[in-house]
Structure formats: C-alpha cells, structure tokens
N, CA, C and O atoms as a CHARMM CRD file, in Angstrom:
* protein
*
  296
    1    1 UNK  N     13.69700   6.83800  -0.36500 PROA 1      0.00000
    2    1 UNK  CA    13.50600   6.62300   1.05000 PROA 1      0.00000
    3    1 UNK  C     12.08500   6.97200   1.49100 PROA 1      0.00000
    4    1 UNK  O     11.37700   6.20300   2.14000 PROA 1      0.00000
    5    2 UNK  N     11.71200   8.23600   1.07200 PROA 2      0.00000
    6    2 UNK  CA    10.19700   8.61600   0.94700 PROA 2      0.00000
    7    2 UNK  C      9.49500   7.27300   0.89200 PROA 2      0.00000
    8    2 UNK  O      9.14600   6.69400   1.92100 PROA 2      0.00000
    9    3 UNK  N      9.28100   6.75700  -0.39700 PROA 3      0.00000
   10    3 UNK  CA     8.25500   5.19400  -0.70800 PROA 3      0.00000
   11    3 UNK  C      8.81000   4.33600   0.39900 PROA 3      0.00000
   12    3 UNK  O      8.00200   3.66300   1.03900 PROA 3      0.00000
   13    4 UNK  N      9.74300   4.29300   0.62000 PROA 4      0.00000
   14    4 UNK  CA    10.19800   3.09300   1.57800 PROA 4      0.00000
   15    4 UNK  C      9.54700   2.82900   2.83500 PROA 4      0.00000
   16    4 UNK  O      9.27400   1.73600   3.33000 PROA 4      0.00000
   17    5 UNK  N      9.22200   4.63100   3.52800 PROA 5      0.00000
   18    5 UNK  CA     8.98600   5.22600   4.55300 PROA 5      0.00000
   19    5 UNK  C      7.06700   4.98500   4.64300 PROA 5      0.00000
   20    5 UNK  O      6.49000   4.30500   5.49200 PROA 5      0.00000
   21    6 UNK  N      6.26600   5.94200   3.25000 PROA 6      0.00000
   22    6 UNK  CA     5.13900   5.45200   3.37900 PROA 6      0.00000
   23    6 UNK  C      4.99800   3.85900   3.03700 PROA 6      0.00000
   24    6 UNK  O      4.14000   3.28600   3.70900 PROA 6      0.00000
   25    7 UNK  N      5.59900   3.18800   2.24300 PROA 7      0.00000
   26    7 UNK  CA     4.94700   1.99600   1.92200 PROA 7      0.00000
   27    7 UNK  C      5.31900   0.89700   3.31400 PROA 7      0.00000
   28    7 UNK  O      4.88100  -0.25300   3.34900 PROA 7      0.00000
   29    8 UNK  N      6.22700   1.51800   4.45000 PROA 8      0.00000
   30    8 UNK  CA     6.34800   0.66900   5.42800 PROA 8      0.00000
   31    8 UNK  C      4.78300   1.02200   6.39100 PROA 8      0.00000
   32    8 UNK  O      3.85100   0.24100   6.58500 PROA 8      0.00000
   33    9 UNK  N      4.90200   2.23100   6.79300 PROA 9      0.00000
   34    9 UNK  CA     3.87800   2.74500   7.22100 PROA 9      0.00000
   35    9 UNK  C      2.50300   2.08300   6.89400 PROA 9      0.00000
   36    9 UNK  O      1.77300   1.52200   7.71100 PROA 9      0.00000
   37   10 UNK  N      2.28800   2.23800   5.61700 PROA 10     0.00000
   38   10 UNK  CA     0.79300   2.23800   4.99800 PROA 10     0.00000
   39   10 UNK  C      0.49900   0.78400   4.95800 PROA 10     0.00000
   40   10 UNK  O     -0.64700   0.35400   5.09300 PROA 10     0.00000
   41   11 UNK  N      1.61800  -0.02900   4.75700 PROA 11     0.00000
   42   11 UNK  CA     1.53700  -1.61500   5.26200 PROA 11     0.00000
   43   11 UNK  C      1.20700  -2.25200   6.50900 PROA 11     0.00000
   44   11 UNK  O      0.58900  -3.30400   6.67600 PROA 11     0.00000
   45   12 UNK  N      1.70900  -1.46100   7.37200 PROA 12     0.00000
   46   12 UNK  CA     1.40400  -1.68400   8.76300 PROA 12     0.00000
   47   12 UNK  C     -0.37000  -1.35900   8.55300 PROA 12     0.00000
   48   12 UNK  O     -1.13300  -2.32300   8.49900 PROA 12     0.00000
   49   13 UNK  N     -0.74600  -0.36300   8.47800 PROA 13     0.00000
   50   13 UNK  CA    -1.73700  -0.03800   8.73200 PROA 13     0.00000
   51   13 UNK  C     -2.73300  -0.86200   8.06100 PROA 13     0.00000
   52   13 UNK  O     -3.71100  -1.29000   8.67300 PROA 13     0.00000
   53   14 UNK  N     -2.41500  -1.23000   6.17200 PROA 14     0.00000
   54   14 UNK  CA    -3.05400  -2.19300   5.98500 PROA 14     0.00000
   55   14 UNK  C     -3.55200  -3.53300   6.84300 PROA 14     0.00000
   56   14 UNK  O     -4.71400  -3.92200   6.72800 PROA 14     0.00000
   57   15 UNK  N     -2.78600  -4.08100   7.54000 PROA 15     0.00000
   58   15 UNK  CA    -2.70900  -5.11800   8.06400 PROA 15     0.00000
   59   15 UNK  C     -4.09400  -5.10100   8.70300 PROA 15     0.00000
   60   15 UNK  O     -4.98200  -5.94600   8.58400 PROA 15     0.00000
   61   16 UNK  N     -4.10100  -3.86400   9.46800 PROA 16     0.00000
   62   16 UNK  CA    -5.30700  -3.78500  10.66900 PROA 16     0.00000
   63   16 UNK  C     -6.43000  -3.51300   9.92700 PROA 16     0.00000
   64   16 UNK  O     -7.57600  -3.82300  10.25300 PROA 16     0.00000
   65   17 UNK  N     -6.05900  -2.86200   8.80700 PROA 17     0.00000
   66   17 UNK  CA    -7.91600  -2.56600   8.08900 PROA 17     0.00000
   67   17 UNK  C     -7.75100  -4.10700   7.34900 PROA 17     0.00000
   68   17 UNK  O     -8.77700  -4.78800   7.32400 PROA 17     0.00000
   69   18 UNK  N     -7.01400  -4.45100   6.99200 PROA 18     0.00000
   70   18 UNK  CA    -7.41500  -6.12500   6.53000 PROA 18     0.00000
   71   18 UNK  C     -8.31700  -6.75500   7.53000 PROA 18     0.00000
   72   18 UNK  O     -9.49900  -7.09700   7.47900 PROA 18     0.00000
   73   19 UNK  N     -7.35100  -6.80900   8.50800 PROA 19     0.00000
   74   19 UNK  CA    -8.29200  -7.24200   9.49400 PROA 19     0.00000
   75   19 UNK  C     -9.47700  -6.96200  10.29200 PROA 19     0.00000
   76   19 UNK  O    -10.25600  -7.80000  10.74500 PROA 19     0.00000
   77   20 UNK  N     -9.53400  -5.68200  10.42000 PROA 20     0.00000
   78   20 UNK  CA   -11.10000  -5.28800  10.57600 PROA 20     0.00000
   79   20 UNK  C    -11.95400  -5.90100   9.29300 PROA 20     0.00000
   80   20 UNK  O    -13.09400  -6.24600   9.60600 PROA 20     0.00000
   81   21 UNK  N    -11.72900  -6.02400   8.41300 PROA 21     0.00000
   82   21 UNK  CA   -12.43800  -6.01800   7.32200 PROA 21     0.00000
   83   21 UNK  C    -13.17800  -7.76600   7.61200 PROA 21     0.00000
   84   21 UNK  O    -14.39000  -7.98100   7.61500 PROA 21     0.00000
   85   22 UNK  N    -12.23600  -8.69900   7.80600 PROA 22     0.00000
   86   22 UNK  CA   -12.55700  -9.91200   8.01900 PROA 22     0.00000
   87   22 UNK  C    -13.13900 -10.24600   9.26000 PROA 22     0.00000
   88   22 UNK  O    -14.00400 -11.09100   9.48800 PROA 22     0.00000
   89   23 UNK  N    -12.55100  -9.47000  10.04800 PROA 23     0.00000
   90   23 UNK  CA   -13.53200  -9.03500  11.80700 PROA 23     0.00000
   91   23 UNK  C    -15.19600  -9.32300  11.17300 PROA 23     0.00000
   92   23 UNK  O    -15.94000 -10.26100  11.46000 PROA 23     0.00000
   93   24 UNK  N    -15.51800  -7.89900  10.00600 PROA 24     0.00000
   94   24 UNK  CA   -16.89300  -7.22200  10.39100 PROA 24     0.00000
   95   24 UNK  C    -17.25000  -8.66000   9.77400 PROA 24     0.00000
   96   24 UNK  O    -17.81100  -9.53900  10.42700 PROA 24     0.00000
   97   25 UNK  N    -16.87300  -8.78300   8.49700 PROA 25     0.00000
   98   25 UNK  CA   -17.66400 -10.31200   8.00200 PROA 25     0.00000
   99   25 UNK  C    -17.50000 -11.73300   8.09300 PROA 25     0.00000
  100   25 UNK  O    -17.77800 -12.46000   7.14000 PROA 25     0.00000
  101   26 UNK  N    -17.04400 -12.19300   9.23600 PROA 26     0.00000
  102   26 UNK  CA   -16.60000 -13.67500   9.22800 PROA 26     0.00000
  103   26 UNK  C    -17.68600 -13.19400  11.16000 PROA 26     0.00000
  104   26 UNK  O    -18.27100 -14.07700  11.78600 PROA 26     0.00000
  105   27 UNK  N    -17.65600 -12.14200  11.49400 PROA 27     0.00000
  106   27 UNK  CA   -18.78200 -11.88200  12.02600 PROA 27     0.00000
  107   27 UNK  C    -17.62000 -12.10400  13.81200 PROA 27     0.00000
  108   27 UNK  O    -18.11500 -11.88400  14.91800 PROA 27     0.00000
  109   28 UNK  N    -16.44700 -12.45900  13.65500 PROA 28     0.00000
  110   28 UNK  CA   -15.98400 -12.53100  15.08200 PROA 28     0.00000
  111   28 UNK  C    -14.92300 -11.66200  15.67200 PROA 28     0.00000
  112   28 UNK  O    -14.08200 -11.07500  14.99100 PROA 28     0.00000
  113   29 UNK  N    -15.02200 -11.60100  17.23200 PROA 29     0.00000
  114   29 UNK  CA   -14.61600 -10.82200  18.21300 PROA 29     0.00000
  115   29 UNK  C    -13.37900 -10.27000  17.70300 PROA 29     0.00000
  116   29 UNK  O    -13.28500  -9.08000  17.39900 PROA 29     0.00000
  117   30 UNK  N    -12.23600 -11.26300  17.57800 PROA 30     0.00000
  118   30 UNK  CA   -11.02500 -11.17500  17.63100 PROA 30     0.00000
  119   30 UNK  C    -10.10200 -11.68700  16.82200 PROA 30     0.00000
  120   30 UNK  O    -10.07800 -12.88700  16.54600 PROA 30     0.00000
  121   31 UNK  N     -9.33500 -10.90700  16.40900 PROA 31     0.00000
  122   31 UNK  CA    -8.68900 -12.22800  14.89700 PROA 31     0.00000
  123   31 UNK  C     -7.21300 -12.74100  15.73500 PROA 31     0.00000
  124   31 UNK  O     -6.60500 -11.95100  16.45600 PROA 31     0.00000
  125   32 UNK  N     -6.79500 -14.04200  15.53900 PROA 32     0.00000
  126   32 UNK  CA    -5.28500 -14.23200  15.66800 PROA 32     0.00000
  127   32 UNK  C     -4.87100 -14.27600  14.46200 PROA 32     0.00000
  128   32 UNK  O     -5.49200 -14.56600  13.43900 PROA 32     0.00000
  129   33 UNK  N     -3.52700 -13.90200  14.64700 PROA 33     0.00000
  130   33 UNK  CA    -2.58300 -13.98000  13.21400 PROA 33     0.00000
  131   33 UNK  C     -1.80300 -15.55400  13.22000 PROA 33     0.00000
  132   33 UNK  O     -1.26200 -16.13500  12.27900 PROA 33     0.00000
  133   34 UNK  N     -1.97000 -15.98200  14.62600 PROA 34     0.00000
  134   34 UNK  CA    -1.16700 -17.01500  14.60000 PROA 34     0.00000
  135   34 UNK  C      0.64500 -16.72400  14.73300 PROA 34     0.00000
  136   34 UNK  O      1.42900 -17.36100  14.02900 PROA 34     0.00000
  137   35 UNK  N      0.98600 -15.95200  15.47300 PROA 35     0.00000
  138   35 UNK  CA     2.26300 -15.68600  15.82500 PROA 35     0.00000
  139   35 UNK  C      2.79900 -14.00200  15.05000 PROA 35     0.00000
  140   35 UNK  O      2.07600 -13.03500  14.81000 PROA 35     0.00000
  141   36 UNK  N      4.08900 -14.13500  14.84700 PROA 36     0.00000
  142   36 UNK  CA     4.72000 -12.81200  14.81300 PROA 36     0.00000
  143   36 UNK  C      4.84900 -13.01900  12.72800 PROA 36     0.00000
  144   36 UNK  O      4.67400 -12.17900  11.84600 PROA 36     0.00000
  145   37 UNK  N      5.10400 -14.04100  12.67300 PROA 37     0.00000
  146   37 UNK  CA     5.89300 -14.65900  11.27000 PROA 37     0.00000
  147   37 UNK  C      4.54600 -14.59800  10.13600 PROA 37     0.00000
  148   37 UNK  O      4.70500 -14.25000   8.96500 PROA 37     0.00000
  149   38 UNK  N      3.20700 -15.00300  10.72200 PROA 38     0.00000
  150   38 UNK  CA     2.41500 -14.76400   9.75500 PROA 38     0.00000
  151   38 UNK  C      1.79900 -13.12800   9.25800 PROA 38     0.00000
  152   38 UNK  O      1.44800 -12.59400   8.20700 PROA 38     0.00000
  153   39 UNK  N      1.92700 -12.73600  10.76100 PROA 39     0.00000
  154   39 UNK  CA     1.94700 -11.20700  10.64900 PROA 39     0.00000
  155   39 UNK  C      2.91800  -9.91800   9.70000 PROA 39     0.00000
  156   39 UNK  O      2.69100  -8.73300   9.45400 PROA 39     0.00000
  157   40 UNK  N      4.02700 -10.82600   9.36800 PROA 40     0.00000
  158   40 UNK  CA     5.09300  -9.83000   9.27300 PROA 40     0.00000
  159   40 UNK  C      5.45800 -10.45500   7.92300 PROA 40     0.00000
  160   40 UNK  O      6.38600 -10.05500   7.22000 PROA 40     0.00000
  161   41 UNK  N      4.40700 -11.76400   7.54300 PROA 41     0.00000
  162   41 UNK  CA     4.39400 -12.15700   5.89000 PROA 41     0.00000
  163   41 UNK  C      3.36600 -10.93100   5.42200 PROA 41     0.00000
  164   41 UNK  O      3.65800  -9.97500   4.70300 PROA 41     0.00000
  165   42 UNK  N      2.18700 -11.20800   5.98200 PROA 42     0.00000
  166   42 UNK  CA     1.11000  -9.83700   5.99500 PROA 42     0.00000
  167   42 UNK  C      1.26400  -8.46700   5.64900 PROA 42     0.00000
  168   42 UNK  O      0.57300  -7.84100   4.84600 PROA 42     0.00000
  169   43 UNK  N      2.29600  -8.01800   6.36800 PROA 43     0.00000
  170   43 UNK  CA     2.99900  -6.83400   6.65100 PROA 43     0.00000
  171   43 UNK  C      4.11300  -6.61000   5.28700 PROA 43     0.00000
  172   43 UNK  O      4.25300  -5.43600   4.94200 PROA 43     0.00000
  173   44 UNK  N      4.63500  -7.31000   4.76700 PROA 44     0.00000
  174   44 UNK  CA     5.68300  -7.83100   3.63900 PROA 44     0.00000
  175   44 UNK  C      4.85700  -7.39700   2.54900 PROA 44     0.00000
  176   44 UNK  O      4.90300  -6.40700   1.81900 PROA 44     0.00000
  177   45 UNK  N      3.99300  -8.50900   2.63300 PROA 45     0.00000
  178   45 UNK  CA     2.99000  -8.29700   0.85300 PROA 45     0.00000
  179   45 UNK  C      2.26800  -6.61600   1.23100 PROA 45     0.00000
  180   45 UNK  O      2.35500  -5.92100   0.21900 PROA 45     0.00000
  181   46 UNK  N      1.92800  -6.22500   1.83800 PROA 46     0.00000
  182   46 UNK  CA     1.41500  -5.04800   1.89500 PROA 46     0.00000
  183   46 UNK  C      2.26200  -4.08900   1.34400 PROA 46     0.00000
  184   46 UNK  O      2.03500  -3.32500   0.40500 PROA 46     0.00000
  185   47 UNK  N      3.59800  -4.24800   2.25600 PROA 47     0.00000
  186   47 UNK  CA     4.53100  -3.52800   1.62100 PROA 47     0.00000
  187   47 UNK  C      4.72600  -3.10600  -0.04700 PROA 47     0.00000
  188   47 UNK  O      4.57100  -2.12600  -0.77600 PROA 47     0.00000
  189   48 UNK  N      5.14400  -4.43700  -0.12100 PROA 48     0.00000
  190   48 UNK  CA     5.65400  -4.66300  -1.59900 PROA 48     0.00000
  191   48 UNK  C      4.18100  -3.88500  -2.47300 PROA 48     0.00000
  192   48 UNK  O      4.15300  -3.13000  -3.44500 PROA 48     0.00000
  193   49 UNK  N      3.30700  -4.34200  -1.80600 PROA 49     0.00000
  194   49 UNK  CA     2.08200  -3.72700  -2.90900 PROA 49     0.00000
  195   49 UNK  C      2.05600  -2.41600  -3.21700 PROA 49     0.00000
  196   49 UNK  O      1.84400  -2.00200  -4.35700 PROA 49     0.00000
  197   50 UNK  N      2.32000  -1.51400  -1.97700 PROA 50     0.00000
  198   50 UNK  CA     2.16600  -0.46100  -2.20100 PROA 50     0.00000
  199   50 UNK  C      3.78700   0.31900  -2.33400 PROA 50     0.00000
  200   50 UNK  O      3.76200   1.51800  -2.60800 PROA 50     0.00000
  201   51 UNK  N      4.77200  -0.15500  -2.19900 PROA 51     0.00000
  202   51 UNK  CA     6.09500   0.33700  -3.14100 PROA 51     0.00000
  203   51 UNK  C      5.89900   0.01800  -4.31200 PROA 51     0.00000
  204   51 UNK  O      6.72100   0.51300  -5.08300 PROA 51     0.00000
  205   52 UNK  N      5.04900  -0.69000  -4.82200 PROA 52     0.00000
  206   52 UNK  CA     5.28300  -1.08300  -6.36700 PROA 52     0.00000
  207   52 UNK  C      4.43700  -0.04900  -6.77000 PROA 52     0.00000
  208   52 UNK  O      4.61600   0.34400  -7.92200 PROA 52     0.00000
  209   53 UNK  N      3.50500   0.52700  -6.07300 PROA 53     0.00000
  210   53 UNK  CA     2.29500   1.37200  -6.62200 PROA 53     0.00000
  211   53 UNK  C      2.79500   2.82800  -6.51300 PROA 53     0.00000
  212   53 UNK  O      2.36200   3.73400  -7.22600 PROA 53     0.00000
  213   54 UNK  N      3.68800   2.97300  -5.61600 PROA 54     0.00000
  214   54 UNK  CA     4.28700   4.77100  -5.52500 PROA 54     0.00000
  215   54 UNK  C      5.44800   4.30800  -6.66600 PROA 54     0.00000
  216   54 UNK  O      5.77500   4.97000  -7.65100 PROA 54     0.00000
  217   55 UNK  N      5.78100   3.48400  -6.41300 PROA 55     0.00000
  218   55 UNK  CA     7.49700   3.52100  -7.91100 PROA 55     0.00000
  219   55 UNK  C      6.49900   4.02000  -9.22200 PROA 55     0.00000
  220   55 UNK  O      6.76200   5.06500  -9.81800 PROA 55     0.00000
  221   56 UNK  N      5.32700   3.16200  -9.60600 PROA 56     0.00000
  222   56 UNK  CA     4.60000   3.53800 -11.12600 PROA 56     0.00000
  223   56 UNK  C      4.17700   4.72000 -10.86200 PROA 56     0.00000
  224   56 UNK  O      4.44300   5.55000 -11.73200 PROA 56     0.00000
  225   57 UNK  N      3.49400   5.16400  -9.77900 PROA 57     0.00000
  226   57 UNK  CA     3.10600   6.41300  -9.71800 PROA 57     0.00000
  227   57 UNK  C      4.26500   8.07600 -10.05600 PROA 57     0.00000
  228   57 UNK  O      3.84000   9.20900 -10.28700 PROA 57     0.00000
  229   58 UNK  N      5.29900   7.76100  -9.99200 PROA 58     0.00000
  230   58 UNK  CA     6.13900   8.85100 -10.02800 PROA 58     0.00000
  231   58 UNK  C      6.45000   8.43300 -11.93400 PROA 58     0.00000
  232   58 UNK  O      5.92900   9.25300 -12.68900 PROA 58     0.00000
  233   59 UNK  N      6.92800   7.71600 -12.36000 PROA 59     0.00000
  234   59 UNK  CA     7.21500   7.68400 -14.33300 PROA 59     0.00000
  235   59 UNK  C      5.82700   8.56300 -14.49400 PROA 59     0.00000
  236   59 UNK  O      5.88500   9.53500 -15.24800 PROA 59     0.00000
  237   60 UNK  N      4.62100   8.28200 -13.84300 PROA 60     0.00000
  238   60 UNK  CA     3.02000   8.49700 -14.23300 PROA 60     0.00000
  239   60 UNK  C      3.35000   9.96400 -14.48900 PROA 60     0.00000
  240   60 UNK  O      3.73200  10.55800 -15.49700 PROA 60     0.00000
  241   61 UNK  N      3.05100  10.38500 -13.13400 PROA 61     0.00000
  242   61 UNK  CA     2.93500  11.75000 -12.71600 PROA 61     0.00000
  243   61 UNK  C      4.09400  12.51600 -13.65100 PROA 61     0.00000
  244   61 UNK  O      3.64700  13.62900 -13.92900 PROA 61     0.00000
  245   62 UNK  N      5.23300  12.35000 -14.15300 PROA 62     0.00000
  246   62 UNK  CA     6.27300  12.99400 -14.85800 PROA 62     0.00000
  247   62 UNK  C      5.58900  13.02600 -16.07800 PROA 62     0.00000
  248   62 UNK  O      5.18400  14.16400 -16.31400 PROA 62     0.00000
  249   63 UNK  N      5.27200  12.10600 -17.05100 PROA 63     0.00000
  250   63 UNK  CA     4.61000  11.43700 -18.39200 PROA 63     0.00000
  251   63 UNK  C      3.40700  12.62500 -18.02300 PROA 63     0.00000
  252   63 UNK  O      3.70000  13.75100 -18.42500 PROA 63     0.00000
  253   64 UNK  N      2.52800  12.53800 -17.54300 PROA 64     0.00000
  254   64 UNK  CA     1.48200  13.49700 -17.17100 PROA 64     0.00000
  255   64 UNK  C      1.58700  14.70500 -17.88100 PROA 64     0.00000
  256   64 UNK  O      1.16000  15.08000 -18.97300 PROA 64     0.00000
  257   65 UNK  N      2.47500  15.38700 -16.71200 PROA 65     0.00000
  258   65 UNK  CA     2.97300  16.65800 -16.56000 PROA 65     0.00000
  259   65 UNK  C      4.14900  16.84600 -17.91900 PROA 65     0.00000
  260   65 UNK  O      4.76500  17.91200 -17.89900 PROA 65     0.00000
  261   66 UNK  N      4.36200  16.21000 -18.67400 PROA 66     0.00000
  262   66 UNK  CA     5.30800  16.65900 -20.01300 PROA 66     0.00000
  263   66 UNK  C      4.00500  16.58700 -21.09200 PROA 66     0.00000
  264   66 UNK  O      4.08700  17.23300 -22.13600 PROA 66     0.00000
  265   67 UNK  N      2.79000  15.77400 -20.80200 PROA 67     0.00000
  266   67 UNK  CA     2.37300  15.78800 -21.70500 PROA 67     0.00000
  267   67 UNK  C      1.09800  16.82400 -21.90600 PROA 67     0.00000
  268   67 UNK  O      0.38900  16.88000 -22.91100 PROA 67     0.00000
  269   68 UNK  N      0.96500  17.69000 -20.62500 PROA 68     0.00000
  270   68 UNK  CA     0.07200  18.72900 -19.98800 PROA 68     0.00000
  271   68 UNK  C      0.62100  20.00600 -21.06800 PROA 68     0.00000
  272   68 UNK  O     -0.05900  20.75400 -21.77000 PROA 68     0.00000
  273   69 UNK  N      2.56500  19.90900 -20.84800 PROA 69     0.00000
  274   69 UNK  CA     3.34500  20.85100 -21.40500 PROA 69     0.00000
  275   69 UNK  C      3.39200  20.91700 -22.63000 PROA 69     0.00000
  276   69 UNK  O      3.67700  21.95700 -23.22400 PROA 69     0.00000
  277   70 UNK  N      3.11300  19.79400 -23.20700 PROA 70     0.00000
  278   70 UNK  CA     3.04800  19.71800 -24.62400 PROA 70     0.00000
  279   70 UNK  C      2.30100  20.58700 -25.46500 PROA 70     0.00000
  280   70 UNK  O      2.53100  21.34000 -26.41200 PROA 70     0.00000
  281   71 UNK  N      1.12700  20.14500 -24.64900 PROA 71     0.00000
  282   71 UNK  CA    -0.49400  20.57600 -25.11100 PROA 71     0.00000
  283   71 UNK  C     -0.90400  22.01000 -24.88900 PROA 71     0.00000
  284   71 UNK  O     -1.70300  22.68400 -25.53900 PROA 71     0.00000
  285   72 UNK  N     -0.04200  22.39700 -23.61600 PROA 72     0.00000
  286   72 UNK  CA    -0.25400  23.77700 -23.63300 PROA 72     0.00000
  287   72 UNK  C      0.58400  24.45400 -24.35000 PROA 72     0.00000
  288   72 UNK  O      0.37900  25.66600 -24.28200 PROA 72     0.00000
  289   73 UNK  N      1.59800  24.09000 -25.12500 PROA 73     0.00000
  290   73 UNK  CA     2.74700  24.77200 -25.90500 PROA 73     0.00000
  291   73 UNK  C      2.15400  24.99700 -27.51100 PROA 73     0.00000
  292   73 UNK  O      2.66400  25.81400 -28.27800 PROA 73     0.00000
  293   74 UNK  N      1.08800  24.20000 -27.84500 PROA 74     0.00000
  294   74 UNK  CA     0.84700  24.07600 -28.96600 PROA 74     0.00000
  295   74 UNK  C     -0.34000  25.15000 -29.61200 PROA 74     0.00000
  296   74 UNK  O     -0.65300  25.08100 -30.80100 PROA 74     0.00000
C-alpha cells in the first residue's frame, strides 16, 4: 500500500515537472494537456514507472543487506 501511496503521489507530481520541463524549452507560457483523459494517461505511465521502480527496489535492498551480512560474518 506504501508503493501504491508514493507511486500515486510521485506521479502526480511527475506530471507537473514534465511539464515545466517542456514549458522551459519549447519556450511557452502555458501547456494544455488537452482534456482530463490525456492527463490521467500521463498520470498512469508515471505511475506504473515508478511502482515498478519501488517493487525492484525492495528484492535490491534485502539482496544488499544479506550480502553486507555475509561479508561481515566471514
């Protein structure tokens, strides 16, 4: 629920630094998304990007930390 929680969050937020980002260099005022539906495709892939990136991150961080234990056992 945690990943569910930041990767909804951190998606949202992507959205807007996406879009600042294309703001500073396409050089204009104001961006449209063109309705609610292209926004909330936007909002989707963000998602998914970054749940896929906290799911690998936790096997990581475990694998890590057994193999920290290893090394210090020896």
């Amino acid at each position: 629920m945690i990943r569910m929680t930041v990767a909804g969050i951190g998606g949202f937020v992507l959205v807007f630094i996406e879009a600042y980002i294309v703001i500073m260099l396409k050089g204009y005022e104001t961006l449209d998304f063109g309705g609610i539906s292209p926004f909330v495709g936007v909002w989707s892939m963000n998602f998914f990007l970054l749940f896929s990136i906290f799911t690998q991150i936790k096997p990581w961080v475990k694998e890590k930390m057994e193999t920290e234990k290893k090394l210090s056992v020896k």
